[in-house]
N, C-alpha and C positions, 0 to 999 in steps of 0.2 A: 876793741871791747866786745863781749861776746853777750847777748842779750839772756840776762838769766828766767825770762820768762819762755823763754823753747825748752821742751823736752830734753833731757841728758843724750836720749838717744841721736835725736836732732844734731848735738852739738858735735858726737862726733863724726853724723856723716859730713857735716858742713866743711868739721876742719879734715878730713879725712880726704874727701873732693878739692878741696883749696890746695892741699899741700900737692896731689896727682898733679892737675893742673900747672902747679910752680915747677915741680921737679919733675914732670912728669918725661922721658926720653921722645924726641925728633919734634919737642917744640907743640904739641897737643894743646897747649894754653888758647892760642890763636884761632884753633881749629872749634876747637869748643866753643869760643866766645861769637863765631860765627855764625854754627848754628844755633846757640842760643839768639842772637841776633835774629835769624831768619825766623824761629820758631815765633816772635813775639811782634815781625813786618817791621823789622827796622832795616832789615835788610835785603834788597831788592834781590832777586833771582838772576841766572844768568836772563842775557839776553838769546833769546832763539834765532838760529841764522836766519828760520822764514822771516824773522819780523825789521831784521834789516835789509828785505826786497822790496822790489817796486810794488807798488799796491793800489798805485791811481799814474792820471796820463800825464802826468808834468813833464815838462821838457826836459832831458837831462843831456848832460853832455857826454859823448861820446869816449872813449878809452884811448882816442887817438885822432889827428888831423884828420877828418875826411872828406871824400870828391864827390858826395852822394848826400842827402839828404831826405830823399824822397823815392816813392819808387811803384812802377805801372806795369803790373805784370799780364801782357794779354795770353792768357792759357788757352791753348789750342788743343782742349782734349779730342782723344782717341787716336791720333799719333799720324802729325802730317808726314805723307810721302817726302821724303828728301832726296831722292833719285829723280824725282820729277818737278822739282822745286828750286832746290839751292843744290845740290853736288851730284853734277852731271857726269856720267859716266858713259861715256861714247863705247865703249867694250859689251854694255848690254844692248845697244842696238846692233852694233853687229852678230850678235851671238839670238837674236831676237825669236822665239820660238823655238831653240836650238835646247838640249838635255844641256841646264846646270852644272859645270867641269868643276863644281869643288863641294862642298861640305853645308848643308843647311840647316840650321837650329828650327824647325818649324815651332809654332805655338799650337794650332790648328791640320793635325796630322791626315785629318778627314778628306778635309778639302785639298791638301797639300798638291803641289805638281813638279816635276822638278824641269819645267821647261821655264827659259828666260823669260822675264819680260820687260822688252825695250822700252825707253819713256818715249809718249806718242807726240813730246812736245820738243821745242826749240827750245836753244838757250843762248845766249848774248851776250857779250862781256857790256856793262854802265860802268858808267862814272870814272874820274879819275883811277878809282883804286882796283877798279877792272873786276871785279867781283862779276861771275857770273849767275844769273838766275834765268828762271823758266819765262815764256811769254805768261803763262800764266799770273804772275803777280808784277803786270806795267808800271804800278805806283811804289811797289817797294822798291823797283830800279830804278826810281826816280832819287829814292833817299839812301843808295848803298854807303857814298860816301861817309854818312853818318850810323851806319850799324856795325857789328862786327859779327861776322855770319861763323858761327864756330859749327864746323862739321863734323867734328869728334867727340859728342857727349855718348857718355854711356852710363847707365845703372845695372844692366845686366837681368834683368826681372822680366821676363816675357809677359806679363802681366800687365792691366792697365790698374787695376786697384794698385799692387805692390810699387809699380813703377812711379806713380801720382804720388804716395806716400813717398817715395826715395826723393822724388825733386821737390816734392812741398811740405815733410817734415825731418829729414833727413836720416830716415830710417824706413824699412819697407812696410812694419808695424804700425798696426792701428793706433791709434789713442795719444799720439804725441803732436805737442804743437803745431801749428801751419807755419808758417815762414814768418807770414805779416806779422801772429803772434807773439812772436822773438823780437820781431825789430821795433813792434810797438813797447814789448818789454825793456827791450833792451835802450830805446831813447824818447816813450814817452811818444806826445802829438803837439804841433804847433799849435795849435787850435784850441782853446776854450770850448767852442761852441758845436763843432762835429766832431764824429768818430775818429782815432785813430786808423783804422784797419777797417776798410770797405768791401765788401764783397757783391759784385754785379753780375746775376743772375741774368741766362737769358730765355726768353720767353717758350723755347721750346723746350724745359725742363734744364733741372740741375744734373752739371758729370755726374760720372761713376764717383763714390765713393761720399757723395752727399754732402752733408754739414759739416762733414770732415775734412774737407777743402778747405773752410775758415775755420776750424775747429781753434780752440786755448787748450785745448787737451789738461794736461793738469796745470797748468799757469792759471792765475787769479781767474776769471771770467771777464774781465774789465778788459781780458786782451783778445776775447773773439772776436770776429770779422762781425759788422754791422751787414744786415742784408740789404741792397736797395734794389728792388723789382722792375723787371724792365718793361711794366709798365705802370700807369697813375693807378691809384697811390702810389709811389715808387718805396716809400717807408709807410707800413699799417700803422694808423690810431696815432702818427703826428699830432695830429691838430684835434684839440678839446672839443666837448659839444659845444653850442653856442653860448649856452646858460652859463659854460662855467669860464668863460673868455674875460681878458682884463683885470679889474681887482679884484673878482672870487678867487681866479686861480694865481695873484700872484698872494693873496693871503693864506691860502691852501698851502702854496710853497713853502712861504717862509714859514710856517705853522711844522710842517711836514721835516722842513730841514733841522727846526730844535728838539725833536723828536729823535729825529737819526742821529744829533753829535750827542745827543746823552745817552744813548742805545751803543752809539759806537766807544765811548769812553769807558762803557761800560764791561768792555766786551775788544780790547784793544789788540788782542792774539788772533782775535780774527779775521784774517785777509779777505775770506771769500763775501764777509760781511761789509766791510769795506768797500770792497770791487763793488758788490750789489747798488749800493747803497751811492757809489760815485755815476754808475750806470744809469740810476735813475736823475738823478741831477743832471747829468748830460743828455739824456732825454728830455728835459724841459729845456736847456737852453737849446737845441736843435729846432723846434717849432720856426723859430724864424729862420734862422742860419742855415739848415737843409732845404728847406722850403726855395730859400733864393737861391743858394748850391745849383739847386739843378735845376733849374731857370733858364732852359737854354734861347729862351724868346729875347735874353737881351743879349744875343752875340749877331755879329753880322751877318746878311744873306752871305757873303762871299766867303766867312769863315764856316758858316753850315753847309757849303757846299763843298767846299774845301773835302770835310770828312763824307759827302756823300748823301746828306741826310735829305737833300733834292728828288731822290733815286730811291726805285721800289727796293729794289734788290740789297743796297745800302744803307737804307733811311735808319733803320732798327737799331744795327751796330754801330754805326755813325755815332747814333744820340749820345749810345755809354761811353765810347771812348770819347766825344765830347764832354760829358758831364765828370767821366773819371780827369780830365786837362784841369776844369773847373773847381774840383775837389783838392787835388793838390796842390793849385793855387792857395785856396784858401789854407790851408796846413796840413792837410790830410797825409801821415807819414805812409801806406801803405794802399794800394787801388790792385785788385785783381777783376779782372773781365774775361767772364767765361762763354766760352761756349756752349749747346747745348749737348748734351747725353750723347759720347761716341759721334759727332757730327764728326773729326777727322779719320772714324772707322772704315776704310777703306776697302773690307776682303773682297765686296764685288761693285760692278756696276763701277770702278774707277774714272771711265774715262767720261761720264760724264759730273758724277760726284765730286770729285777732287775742282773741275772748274767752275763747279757751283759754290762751295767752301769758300773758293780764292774771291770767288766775285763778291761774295757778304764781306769779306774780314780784310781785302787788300788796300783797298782806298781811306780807310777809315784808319788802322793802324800806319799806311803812311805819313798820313794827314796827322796823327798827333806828334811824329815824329817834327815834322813841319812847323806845328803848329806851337811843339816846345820851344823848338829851336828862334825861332821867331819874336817872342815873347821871353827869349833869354831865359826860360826853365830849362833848357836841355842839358846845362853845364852840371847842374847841381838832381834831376831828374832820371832814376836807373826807367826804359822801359825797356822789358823783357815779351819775347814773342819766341811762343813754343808749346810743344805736346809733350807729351808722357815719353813719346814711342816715335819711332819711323816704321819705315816700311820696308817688305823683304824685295830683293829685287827679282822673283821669280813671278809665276803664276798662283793664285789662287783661284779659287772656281771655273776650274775651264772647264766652260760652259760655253765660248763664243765668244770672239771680241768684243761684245757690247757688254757682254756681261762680268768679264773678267775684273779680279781686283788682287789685293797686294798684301801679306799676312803682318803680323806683329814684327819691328826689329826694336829691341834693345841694345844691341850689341854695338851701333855707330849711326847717330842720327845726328839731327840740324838743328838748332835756334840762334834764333839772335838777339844780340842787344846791343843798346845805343843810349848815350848820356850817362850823366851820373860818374865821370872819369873812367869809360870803357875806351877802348881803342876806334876813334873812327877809320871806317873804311878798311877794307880785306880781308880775307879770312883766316881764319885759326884752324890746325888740326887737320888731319884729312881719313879718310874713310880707304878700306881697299878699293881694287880695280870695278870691283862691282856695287860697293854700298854699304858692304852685311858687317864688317867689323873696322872699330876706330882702329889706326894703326900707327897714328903718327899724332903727338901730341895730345892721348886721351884724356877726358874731363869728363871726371866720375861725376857723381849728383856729391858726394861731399866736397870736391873742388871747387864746383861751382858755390857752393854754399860759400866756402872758405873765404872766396875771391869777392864775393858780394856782401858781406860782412865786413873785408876788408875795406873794400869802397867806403860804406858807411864808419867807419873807424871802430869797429867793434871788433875787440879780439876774442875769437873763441874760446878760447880757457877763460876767460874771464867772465864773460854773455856765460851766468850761471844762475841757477834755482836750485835753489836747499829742499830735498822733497824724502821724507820717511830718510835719513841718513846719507839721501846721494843727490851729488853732485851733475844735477840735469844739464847736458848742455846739447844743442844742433847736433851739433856732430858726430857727441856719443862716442867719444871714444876713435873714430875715425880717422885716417889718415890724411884730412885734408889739409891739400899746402894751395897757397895763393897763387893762382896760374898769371903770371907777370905778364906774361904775352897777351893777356887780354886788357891790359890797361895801358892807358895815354905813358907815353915814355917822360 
């Protein structure tokens, strides 16, 4: 029945629209009634893929079974010698002062030389699985059997900024996530009460490339690296003034928190408000939790000396790779411990620099290797120990053997790792006659990535963020495959 108080005109745009509508050709009926729907909020909008991403640190599960849950990356910037460390090369001492017989990629053309330079050290086969290292690091041959010393990494970037980026975002380019940022995206933190993703500064200044080391780059901000200082205060502005301690500040909270979920409800597209907003919450709960975190007064004298912390020379580094054992005890999914600014810059003065380096950092990263395994974290715990860079096997600044040092290699350097289902014991890969290029079983930075993702059960195509229409992932597009040889058979 048609309402004879509308206009004539009225009635026949009505039946005019009704009858489109019914007859109208590929079914329009449906289409229309949708957006009239949406025009009047009956009908919700699509869902946006950002808003089906992680946006706070709940635990989540993984894409697939994994050997890893955790993981302690000691970053050795500015790029340790590995001719004089882990891949000994008896061809450069004999050729030792002798004109270079092949081809050198210099970074530093200035200083450049093209005469050899021998390593001035010894080397040994340890352990069961024979692995040979320098006298320079006694305590890491102590724990060969449990690392897997890979001599074939490469990124190719003679660079220490570009290189840093290549192995700790998986591109040479500025502005993308750090590692920890991924895997705290990709599965969250055990813990309530600390950060997932740590970052341990050391006292003689931050690497090359700065906060971009823990950078979230465009991921939420929930997934930057937490700073902790390597000294007290180890986190700034923890702990409230006196005044507002107890029940001012837990009514301030609670007060604070029905603020933020009607602010957030308000406002539910927004991820980076979210992130903020969970950051500060985990900044309250932290007051206690970090506080006793890094407490290292209640560990034993024999486990503090264990890492060194007895000892001028080791006390420093000792502490953090103690406190970082302590941290991922408590759930902490991600611990990196840094060195300072170029401390493995070797272009001169090598032979006494390089055994100053080994003496602060070799006791201390044995010892948590130790000290995992001990305490039964090392099964389920990746630590990773490494630079940017190796070293070229000729001379730079010849100036004098005291003075002499070793330029940039990218082309075939050394790290290691252990736990976490990496392979114990032997090595991986191998380097030419002299050092300068991997040549046997090479492990780009997106392998490595590949392979340490796989650990933790996260499959790259999958480990993805929706950002402006594309499909963010580690690898970017890379050809990274899972280097098998590095895992427990």
């Amino acid at each position: 029945m048609w309402n004879n108080d509308l206009p004539m005109k009225t009635h026949f745009n009505l039946t005019d629209r009704r009858q489109f509508l019914q007859t109208g050709a590929f079914g329009l009926g449906p289409l229309a009634l949708a957006l009239l729907m949406r025009q009047d909020g009956l009908l919700a909008a699509p869902i946006k893929p950002e808003l089906l991403q992680p946006s706070d640190l709940k635990h989540r599960p993984p894409h697939n079974p994994p050997t890893a849950k955790a993981m302690i990356s000691l970053f050795m910037q500015g790029g340790p010698s590995q001719i004089d460390m882990f891949d000994p090369k008896p061809a450069l001492n004999k050729l030792d002062g002798e004109k270079f017989p092949g081809t050198i990629k210099y970074d530093n053309a200035a200083q450049a030389s093209s005469r050899v330079l021998g390593c001035p050290w010894k080397f040994a086969a340890h352990g069961e699985c024979g692995t040979e290292v320098s006298e320079l690091l006694p305590h890491t041959a102590r724990v060969v059997d449990d690392i897997c010393v890979i001599r074939s990494m490469h990124t190719g970037v003679n660079n220490h900024g570009q290189s840093i980026h290549a192995l700790n975002s998986g591109r040479t380019q500025r502005g993308r996530p750090a590692l920890g940022s991924w895997l705290t995206y990709g599965l969250g933190s055990e813990s309530e009460n600390l950060p997932a993703f740590v970052a341990m500064t050391d006292p003689g200044g931050i690497p090359v490339e700065g906060v971009l080391n823990w950078s979230n780059g465009w991921l939420p901000s929930l997934f930057q690296g937490t700073v902790i200082r390597p000294q007290e205060p180890r986190i700034l502005n923890l702990e409230p003034p006196a005044s507002r301690r107890g029940p001012v500040q837990q009514e301030y909270l609670r007060y604070l928190q029905t603020l933020n979920e009607q602010h957030r409800a308000d406002y539910p597209e927004n991820s980076e408000l979210a992130a903020r907003i969970a950051n500060y919450e985990l900044a309250a709960r932290m007051q206690t939790a970090a506080t006793e975190a890094m407490d290292i007064s209640q560990e034993t004298a024999a486990t503090q000396a264990l890492y060194g912390i007895d000892k001028k020379e080791t006390e420093e580094y000792g502490k953090r790779c103690l406190i970082a054992r302590r941290l991922i005890e408590r759930g902490v999914r991600f611990v990196q411990v840094y060195t300072r600014n170029q401390f493995w810059d070797h272009h001169g003065s090598i032979r006494t620099a390089l055994p100053a380096a080994c003496l602060k950092t070799d006791q201390p990263a044995a010892a948590l290797v130790t000290d995992l395994k001990q305490r039964g974290l090392l099964d389920s715990t990746v630590v990773h120990w490494g630079g940017e860079m190796g070293r070229l096997p000729v001379i730079q600044n010849d100036a004098g053997p005291a003075k002499v040092g070793r330029d940039h290699n990218t082309y075939g350097f050394t790290m290691w790792l252990a736990g976490g289902g990496f392979r114990r014991g032997g090595t991986y890969g191998a380097t030419d006659e002299f050092g300068h290029h991997a040549i046997e079983d090479v492990v780009n930075h997106f392998d490595y990535h590949a392979t340490l993702l796989h650990a933790f059960g996260l499959d790259p195509e999958q480990l993805v963020f929706h950002r402006n229409g594309r499909q963010e992932t580690l690898l970017d597009g890379q050809p990274g495959k899972v280097v098998s040889g590095l895992l427990q058979s």
